[in-house]
C-alpha positions as a printed NumPy array, in Angstrom:
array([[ 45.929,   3.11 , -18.662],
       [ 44.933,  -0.846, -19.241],
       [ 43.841,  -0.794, -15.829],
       [ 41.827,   2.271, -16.257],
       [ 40.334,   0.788, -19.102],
       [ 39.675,  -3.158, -17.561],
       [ 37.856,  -0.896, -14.963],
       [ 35.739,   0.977, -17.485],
       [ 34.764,  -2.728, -18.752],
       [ 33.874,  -3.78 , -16.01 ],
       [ 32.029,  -0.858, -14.764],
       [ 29.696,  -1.251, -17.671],
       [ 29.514,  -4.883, -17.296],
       [ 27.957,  -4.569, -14.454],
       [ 25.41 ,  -1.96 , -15.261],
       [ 24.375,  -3.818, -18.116],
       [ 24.063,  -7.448, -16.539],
       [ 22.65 ,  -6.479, -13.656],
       [ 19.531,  -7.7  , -12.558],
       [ 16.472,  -5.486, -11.708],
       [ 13.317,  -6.969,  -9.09 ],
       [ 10.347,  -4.731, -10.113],
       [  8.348,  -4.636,  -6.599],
       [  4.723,  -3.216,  -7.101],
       [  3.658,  -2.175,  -3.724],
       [  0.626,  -0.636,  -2.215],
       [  1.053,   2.799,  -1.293],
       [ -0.277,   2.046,   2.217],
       [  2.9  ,   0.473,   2.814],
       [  5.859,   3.035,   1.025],
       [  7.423,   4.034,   4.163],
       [  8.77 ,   0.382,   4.746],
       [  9.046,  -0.37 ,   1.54 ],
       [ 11.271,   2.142,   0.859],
       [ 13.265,   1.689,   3.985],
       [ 13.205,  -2.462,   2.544],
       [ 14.361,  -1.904,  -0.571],
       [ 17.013,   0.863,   0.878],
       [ 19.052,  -1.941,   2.534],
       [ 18.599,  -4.263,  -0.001],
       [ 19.838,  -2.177,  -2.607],
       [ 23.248,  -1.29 ,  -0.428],
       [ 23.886,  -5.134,  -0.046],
       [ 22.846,  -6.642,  -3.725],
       [ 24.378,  -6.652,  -6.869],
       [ 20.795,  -6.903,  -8.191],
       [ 18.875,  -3.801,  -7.543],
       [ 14.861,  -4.016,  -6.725],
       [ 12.979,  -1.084,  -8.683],
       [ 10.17 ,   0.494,  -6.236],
       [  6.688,   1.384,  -7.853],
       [  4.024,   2.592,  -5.619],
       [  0.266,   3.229,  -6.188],
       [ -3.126,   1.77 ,  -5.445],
       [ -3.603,  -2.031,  -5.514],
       [ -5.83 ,  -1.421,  -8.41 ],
       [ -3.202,   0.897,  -9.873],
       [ -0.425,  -1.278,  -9.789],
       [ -1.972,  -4.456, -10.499],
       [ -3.401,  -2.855, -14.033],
       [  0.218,  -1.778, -14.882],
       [  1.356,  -5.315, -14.209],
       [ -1.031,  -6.624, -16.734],
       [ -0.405,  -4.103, -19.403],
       [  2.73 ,  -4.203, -19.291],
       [  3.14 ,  -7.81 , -18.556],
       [  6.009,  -6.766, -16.393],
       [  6.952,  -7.429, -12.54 ],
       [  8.362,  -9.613, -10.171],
       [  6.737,  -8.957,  -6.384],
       [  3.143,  -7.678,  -6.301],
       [  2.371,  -6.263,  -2.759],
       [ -1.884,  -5.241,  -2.776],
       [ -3.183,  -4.422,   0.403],
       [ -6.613,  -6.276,   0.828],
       [ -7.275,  -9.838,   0.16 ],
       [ -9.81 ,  -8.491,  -2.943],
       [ -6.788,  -7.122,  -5.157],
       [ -4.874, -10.241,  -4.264],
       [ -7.76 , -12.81 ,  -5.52 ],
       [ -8.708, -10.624,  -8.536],
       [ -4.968, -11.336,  -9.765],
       [ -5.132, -14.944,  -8.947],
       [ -8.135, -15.212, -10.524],
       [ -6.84 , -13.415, -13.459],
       [ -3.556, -15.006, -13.715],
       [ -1.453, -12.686, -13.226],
       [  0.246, -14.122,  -9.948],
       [  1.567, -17.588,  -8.908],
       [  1.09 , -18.094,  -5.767],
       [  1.209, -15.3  ,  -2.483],
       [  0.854, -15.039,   0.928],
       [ -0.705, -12.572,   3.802],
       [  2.116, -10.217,   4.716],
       [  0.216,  -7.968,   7.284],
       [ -3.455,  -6.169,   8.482],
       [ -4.389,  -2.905,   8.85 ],
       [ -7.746,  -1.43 ,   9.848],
       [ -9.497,   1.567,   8.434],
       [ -9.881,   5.089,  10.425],
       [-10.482,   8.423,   9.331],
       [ -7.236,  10.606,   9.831],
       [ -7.965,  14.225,  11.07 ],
       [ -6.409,  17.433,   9.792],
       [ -4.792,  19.468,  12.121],
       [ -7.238,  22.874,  10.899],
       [-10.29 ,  19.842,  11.873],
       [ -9.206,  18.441,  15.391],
       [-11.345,  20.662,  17.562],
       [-14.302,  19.611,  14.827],
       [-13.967,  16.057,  14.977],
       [-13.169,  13.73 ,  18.217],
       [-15.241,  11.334,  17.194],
       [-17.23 ,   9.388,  14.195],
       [-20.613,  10.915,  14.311],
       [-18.647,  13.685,  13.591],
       [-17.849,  12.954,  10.242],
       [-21.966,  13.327,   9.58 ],
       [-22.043,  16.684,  10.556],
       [-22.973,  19.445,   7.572],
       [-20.   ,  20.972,   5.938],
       [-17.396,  18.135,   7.029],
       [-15.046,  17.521,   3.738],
       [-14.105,  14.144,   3.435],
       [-11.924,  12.228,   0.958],
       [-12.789,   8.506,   0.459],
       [-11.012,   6.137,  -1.208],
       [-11.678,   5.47 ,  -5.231],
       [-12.627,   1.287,  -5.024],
       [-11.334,   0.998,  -8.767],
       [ -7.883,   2.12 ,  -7.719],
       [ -7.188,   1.286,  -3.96 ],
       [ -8.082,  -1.298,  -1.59 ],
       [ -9.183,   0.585,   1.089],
       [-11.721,   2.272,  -0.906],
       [-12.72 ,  -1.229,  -2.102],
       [-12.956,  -2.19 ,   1.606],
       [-14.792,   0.73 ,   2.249],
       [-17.56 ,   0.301,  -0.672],
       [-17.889,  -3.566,  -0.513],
       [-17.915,  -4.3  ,   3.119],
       [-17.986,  -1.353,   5.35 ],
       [-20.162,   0.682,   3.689],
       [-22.661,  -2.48 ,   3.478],
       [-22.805,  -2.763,   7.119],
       [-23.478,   1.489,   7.912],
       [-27.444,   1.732,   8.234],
       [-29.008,   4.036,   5.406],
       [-28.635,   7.252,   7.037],
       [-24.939,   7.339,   7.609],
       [-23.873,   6.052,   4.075],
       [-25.665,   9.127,   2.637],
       [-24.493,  11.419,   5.143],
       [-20.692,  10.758,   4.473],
       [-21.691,  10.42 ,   1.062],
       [-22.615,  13.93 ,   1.418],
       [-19.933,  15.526,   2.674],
       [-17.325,  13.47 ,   0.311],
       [-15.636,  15.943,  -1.867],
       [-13.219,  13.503,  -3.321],
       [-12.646,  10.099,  -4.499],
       [ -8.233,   9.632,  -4.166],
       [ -7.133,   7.131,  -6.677],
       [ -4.113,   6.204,  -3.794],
       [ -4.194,   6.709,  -0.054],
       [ -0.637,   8.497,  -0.572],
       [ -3.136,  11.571,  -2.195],
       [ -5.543,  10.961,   0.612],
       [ -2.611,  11.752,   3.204],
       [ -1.581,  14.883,   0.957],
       [ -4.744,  15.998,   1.145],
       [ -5.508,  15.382,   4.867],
       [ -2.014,  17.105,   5.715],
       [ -2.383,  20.276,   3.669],
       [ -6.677,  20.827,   5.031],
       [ -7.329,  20.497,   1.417],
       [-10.16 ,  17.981,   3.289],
       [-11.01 ,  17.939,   6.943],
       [-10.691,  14.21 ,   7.532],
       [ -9.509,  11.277,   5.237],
       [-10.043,   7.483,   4.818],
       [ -6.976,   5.602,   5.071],
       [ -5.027,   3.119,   7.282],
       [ -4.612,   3.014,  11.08 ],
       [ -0.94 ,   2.348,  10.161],
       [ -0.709,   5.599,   7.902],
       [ -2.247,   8.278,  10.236],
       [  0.149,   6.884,  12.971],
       [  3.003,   7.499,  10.537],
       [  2.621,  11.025,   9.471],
       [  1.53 ,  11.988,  12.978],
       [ -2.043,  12.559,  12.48 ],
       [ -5.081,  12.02 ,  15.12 ],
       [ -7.499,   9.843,  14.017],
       [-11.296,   8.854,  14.204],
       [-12.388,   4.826,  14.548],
       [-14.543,   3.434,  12.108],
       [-17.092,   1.876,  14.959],
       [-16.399,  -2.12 ,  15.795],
       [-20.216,  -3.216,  14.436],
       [-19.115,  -1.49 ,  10.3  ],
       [-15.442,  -2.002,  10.583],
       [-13.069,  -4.795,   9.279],
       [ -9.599,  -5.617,   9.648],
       [ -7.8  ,  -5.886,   6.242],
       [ -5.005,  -8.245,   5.315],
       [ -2.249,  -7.134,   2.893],
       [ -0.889,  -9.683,   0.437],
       [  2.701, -10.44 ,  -0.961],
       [  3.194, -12.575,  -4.065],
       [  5.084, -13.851,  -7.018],
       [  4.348, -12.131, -10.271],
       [  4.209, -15.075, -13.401],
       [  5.657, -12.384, -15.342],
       [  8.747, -12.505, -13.361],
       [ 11.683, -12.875, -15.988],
       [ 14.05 , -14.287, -13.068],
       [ 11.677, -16.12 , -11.131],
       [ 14.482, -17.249,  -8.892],
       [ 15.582, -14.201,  -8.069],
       [ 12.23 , -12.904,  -7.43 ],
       [ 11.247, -15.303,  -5.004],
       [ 14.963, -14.954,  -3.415],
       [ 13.779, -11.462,  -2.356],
       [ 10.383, -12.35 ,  -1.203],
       [ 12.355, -14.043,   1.248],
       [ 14.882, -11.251,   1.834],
       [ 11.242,  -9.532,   2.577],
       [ 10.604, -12.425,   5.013],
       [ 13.438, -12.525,   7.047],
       [ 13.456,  -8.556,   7.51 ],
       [  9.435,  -8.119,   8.27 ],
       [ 10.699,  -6.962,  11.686],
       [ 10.981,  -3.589,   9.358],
       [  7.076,  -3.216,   8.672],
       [  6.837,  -3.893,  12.65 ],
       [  9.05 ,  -0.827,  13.436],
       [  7.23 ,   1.181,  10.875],
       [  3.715,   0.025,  13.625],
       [  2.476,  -2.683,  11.272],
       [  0.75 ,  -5.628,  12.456],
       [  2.801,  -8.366,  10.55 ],
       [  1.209, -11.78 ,  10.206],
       [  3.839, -13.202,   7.424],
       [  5.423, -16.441,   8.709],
       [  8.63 , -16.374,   9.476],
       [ 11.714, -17.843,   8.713],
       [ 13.44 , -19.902,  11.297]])
């Protein structure tokens, strides 16, 4: 019975004084992450909390809530706007990606290429620039490089403005929309056929990692950003291009 009991104690113990490592991440990026914080979770006493969304998203959470220990945005832009605003300490580039349109399966024999996606009657979903980096991407830099014609084109045929590229998949996979804006990286991971964005409007974009200042164990945050480090290979296997440095 006392040992029953000591066990009880210690049980609870250990649910209350464990530590928790809030990691915002962009939803780009869940499968890995996931898979990340999986084995981290099996060999840690702490336990690292998963929230997903667009780099917008989760970087507005952060500051209303004034909560979080690893921000993960996936363009540069989301990354300076919370250095500029204070919210992070210092980061690092973690990985690129570059922007394609996936295809729906209903939309394959529709669209083999990008002139394609200017064709009448085309539904596309774009990316929301207030919520996700790619649709950031999309409005400040790609967009600004398409000639006149084309912007309003695929501006015509966008039915939908995704506040996460998660919904733009969703969306893609159930023919809700013929072709979706999201990451090379994505597409290849839920086995859809994709359209490149061509070399002369396209740009590779670099995901971020950092330290949240709002970190309540500091310590332990950054011990995981290094737990990230040393197990990057994962993002690789997952057909990211990684460009974190690694440890020795």
């Amino acid at each position: 019975m006392k040992f029953l009991l000591s066990l009880i104690v210690c049980l609870f113990a250990f649910n209350v004084y464990a530590e928790k490592i809030y990691w915002y991440l962009a939803a780009s990026m869940t499968k890995p992450g996931k898979a990340i914080v999986k084995q981290y979770n099996k060999t840690h006493e702490d336990e690292v909390v998963l929230i997903l969304g667009g780099s917008g998203q989760i970087l507005n959470k952060i500051i209303l809530s004034k909560k979080g220990d690893i921000y993960t945005s996936a363009n540069e832009k989301y990354y300076k706007k919370a250095s500029s605003d204070n919210v992070v300490l210092y980061g690092e580039k973690l990985l690129v990606q570059t922007p394609v349109f996936g295809i729906s399966k209903k939309a394959e024999s529709r669209i083999t290429d990008f002139t394609d996606l200017l064709k009448p009657g085309i539904k596309i979903a774009l990316g929301n620039p207030n919520t996700m980096a790619i649709g950031k991407t999309y409005k400040m830099k790609i967009e600004s490089e398409m000639p006149e014609k084309i912007v309003d084109k695929i501006k015509a045929n966008t039915i939908i403005y995704p506040t996460n590229v998660s919904q733009t998949i969703n969306y893609v996979l159930s023919s809700t929309v013929d072709t979706g804006l999201m990451f090379d990286s994505s597409a290849k991971l839920n086995g859809l056929r994709y359209v490149e964005i061509p070399d002369e409007y396209n740009t590779r974009v670099t995901a971020y990692i950092s330290l949240v200042k709002y970190s309540k164990n500091k310590e332990l945050a950054k011990s995981f950003l290094e737990y990230v480090r040393k197990n990057a290979h994962i993002f690789e296997e997952y057909g990211y291009d990684v460009v974190m440095k690694r440890s020795d």
